[in-house]
C-alpha positions as CSV (number, residue, x, y, z in Angstrom):
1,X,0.0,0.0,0.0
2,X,0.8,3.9,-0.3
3,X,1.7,5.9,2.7
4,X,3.5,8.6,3.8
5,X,6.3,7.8,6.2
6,X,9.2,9.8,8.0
7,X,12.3,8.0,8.7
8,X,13.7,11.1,10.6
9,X,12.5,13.9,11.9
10,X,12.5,17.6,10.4
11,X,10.6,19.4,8.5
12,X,8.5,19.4,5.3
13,X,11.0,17.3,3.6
14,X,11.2,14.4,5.3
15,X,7.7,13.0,4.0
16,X,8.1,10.3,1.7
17,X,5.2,8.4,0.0
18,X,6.5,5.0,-0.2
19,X,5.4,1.9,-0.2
20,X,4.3,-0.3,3.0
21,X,3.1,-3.9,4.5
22,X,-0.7,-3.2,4.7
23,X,-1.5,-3.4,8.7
24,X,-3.5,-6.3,10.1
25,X,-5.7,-5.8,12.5
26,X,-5.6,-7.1,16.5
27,X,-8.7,-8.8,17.5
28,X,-10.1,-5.3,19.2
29,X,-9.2,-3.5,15.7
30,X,-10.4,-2.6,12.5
31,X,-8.8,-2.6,8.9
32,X,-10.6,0.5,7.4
33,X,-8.9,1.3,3.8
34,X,-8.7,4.9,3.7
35,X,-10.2,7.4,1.4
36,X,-9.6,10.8,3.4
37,X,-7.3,12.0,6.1
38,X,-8.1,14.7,7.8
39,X,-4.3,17.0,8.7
40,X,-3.7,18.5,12.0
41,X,-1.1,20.3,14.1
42,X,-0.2,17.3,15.9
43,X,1.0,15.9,12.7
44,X,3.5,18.2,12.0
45,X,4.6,18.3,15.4
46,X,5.0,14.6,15.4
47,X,6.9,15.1,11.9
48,X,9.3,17.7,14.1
49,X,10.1,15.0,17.2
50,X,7.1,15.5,19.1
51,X,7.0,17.4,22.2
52,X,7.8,17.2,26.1
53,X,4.8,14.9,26.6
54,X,5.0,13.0,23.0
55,X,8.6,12.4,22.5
56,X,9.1,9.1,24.3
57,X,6.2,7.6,22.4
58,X,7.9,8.6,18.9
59,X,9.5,5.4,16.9
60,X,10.5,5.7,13.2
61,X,9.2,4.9,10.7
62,X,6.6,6.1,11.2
63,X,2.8,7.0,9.1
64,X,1.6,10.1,10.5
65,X,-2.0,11.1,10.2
66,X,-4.6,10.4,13.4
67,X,-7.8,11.4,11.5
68,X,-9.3,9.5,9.3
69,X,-12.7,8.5,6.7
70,X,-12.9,5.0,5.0
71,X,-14.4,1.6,4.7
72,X,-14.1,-1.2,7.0
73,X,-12.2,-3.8,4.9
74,X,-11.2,-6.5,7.8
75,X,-12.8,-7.1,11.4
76,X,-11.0,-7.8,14.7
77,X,-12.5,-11.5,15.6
78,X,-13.5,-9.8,19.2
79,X,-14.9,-7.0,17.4
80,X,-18.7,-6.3,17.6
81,X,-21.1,-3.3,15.6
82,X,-19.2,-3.0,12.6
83,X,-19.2,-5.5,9.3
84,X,-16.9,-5.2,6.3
85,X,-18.4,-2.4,3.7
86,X,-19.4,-0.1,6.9
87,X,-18.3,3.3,5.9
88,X,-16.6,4.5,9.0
89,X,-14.9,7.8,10.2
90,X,-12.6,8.2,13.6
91,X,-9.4,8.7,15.1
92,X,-6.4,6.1,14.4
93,X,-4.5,5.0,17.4
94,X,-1.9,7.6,18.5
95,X,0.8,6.8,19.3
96,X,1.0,4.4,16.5
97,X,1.0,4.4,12.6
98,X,-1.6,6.4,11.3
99,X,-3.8,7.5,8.3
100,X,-1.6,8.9,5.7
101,X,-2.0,5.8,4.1
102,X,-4.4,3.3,1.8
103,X,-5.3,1.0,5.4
104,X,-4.7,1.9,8.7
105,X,-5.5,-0.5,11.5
106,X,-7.4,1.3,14.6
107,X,-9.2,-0.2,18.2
108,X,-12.8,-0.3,17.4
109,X,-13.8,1.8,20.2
110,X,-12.2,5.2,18.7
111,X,-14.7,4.7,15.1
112,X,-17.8,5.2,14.1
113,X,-20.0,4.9,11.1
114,X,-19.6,7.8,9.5
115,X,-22.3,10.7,9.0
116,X,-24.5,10.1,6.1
117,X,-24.9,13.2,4.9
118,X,-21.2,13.8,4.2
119,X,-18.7,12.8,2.2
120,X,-15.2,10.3,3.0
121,X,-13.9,14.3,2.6
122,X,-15.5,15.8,4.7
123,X,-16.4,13.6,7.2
124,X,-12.2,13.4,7.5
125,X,-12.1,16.4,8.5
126,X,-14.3,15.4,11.9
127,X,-12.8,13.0,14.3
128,X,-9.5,14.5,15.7
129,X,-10.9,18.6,16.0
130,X,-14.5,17.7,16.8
131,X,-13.5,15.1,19.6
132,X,-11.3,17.6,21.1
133,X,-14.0,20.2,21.0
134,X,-16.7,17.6,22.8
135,X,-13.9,16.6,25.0
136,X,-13.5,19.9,26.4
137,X,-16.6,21.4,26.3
138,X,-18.4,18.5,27.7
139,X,-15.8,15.7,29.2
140,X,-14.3,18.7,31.2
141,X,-16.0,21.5,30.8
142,X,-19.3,20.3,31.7
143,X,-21.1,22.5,29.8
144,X,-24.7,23.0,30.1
145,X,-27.4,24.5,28.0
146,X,-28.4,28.2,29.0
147,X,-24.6,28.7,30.3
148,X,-22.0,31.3,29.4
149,X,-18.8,29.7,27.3
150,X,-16.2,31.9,25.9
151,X,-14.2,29.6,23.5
152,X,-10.6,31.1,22.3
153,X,-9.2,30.7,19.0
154,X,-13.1,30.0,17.6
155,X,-11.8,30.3,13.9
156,X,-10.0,27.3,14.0
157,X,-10.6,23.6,13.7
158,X,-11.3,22.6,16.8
159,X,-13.0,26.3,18.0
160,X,-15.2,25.8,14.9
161,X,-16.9,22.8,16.0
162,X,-16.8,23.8,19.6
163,X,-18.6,26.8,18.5
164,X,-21.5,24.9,17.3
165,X,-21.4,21.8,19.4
166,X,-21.8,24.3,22.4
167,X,-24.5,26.2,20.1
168,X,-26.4,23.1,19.5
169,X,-26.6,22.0,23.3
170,X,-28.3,25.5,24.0
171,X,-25.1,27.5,25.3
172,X,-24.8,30.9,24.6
173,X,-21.4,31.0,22.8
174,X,-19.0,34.3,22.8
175,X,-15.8,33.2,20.2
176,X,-12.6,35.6,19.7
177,X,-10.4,35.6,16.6
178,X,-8.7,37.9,14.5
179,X,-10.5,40.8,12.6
180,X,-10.9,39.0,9.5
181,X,-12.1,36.0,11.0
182,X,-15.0,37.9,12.9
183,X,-17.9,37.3,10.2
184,X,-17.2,33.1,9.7
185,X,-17.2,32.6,13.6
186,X,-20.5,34.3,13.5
187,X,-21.8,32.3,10.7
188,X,-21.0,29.5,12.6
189,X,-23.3,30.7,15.0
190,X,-21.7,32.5,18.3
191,X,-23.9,35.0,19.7
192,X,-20.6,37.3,19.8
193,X,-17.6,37.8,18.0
194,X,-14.2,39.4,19.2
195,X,-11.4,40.5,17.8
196,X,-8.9,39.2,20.7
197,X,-6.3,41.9,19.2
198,X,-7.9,44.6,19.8
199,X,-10.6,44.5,22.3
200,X,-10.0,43.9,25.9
201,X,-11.8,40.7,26.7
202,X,-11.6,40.4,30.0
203,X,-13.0,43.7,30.2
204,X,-15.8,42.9,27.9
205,X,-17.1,39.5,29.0
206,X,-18.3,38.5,32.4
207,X,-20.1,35.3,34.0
208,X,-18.7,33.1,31.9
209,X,-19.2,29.2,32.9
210,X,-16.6,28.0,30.7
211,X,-14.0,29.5,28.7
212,X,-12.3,26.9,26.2
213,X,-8.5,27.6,25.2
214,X,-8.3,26.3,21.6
215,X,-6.1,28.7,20.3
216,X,-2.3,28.0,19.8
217,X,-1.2,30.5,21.9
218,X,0.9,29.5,24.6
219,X,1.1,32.4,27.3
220,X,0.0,31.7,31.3
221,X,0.0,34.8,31.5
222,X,-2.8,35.6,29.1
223,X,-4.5,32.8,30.7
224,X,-4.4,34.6,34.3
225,X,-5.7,37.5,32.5
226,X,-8.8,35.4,30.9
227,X,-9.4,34.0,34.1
228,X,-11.1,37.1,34.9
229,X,-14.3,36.6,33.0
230,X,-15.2,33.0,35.0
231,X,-18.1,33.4,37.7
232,X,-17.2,31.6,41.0
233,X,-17.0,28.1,40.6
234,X,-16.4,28.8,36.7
235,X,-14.4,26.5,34.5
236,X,-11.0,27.4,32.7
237,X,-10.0,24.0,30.2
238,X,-7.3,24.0,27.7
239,X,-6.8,21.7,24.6
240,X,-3.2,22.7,24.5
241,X,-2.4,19.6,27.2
242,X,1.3,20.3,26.4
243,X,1.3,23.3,28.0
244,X,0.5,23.0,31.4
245,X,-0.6,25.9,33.9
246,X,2.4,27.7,36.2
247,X,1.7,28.8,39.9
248,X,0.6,32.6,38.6
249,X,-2.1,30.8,36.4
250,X,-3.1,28.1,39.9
251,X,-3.3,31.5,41.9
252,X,-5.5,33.4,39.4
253,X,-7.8,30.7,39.1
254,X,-7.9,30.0,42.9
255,X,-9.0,33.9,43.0
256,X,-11.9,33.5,40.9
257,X,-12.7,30.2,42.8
258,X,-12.8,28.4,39.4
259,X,-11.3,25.5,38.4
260,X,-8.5,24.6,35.5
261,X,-8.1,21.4,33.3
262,X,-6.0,20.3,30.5
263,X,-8.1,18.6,28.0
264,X,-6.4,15.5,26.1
265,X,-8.5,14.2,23.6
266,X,-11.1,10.8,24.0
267,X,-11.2,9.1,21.2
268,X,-15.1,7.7,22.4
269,X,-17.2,5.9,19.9
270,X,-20.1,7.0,21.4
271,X,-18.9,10.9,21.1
272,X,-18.5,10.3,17.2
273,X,-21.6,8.6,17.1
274,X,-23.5,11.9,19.1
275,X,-21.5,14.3,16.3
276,X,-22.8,12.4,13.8
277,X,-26.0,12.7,14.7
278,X,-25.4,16.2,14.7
279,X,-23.9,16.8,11.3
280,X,-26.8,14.9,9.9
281,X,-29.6,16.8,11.6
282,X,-28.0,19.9,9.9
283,X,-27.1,21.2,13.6
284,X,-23.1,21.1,12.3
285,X,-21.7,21.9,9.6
286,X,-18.3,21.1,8.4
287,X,-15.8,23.3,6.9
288,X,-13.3,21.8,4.6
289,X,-10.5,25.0,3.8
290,X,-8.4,22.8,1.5
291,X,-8.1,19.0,-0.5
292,X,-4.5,18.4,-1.2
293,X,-3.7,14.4,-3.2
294,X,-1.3,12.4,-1.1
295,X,1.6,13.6,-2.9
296,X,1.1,17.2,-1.8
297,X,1.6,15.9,1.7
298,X,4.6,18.7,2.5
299,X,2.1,21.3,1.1
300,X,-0.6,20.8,3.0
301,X,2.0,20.4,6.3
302,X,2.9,24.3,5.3
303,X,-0.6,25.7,4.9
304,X,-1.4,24.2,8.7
305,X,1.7,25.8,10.1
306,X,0.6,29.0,9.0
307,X,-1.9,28.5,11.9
308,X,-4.5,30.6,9.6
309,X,-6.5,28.0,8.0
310,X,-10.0,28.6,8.2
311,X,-11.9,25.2,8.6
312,X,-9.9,21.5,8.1
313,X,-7.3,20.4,5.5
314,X,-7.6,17.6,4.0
315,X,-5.3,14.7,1.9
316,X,-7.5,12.7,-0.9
317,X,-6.3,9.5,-0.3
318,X,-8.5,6.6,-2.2
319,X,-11.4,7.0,-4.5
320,X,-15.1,7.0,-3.3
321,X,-15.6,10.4,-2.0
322,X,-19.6,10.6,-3.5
């Protein structure tokens, strides 16, 4: 089979589309062959050598991609709810090879049978952002309907669905991004828009319940400052698990009597199932920036670490995307 494989870390350059041993499946995994990956930050910081928290779990080669759209083409013998032909969407097993490639081999658990109103595409451009998002705003955050969430970075892949996964459950929803970014977040449905550049958000938000941090910005001290907006017993949860908060950060939130919590994704079956229901009751909508083929791999790693892609990128991987 085709996949894209680094034997060393670096940059763009070290993506290679080569040739590999198709995977076979464990008895709690599936065989999907692979018609859309969806691309993500964490793939290009894998490509780099991984972070603090990723680095140990790094062995060459390896396929990147953790995001992924496809038929079921083998079944794990202690493997129940899915048959070979299920068109399936979910999140390939990280650490481990992953979906830049024609078959990737995944636990059961962390698929589900894809929405039906979308395409392999699109629906590749779901798992990995939207279960971040639902982990967040609901694993962590606990978000309820009729509360306040402020969500950071609202533009983005994983702000975009948390946007309207947190408009869907009945939140009101208050998303900052950059000037030019104002008018999608509000299409996307946030009952406010800010420009984080150049308004003063803690001044201009209060009683917040939750305020979701899925921007890329790394800065405690911007997350003391944010802190401000929580009401007592308020929520502060951050997708950016890498980053962890400092004692400034523990003390504001212990001012505001609100919690923190670093968010690492659940790859949940039953989550992917509950966002698919969503996309196809028209409550979601997914937003595909870019389709690169497999062989524009390094391009599409480029356009993401421009961090200004509205929506999800997305490699074309096998045929079948009606």
């Amino acid at each position: 089979m085709k996949a894209v494989r680094i034997h060393a870390f670096g940059g763009p350059e070290v993506l290679q589309v080569e040739e590999a041993a198709r995977p076979v499946p464990a008895a709690d995994e599936i065989l999907v062959k692979v018609h859309a990956s969806g691309v993500n930050p964490v793939d290009w910081v894998v490509r780099e050598g991984g972070n603090d928290a990723l680095r140990a779990f790094l062995t060459l080669p390896l396929t990147l991609g953790w995001d992924a759209a496809g038929v079921v083409e083998e079944v794990g013998r202690d493997v129940s709810g899915f048959q070979v032909g299920d068109a399936v969407y979910g999140v390939p097993n990280f650490p481990g090879n992953g979906s830049y490639a024609e078959y990737c081999a995944a636990k059961a658990s962390q698929f589900a049978r894809k929405p039906d109103s979308l395409r392999f595409i699109e629906a590749a451009g779901v798992p990995l952002a939207g279960l971040t998002a639902w982990t967040g705003l609901f694993g962590h955050g606990q978000l309820q309907a009729g509360q306040r969430v402020l969500i950071q970075g609202a533009s983005g892949g994983v702000g975009g669905f948390a946007v309207q996964f947190a408009k869907a459950k009945g939140a009101y929803v208050i998303g900052t991004a950059s000037a030019g970014n104002l008018g999608y977040v509000r299409q996307l449905g946030a009952d406010e828009a800010l420009d984080y550049r150049s308004q003063a958000v803690e001044d201009l938000v209060h009683d917040v319940d939750v305020v979701l941090e899925a921007s890329p910005l790394r800065d405690n001290a911007a997350r003391a400052n944010i802190v401000r907006v929580l009401k007592p017993g308020g929520i502060f949860v951050s997708v950016n698990v890498d980053f962890p908060f400092d004692e400034a950060m523990q003390a504001a939130l212990a001012r505001q009597q609100a919690t923190g919590a670093l968010a690492p994704n659940q790859p949940r079956q039953d989550w992917l199932q509950e966002i698919a229901e969503l996309i196809d009751a028209g409550r979601v909508q997914v937003v595909i920036s870019r389709v690169y083929p497999l062989a524009q791999v390094a391009d599409a790693h480029r356009e993401s670490q421009t961090w200004h892609v509205q929506g999800k990128l997305v490699l074309e991987i096998g045929p079948g995307n009606e």
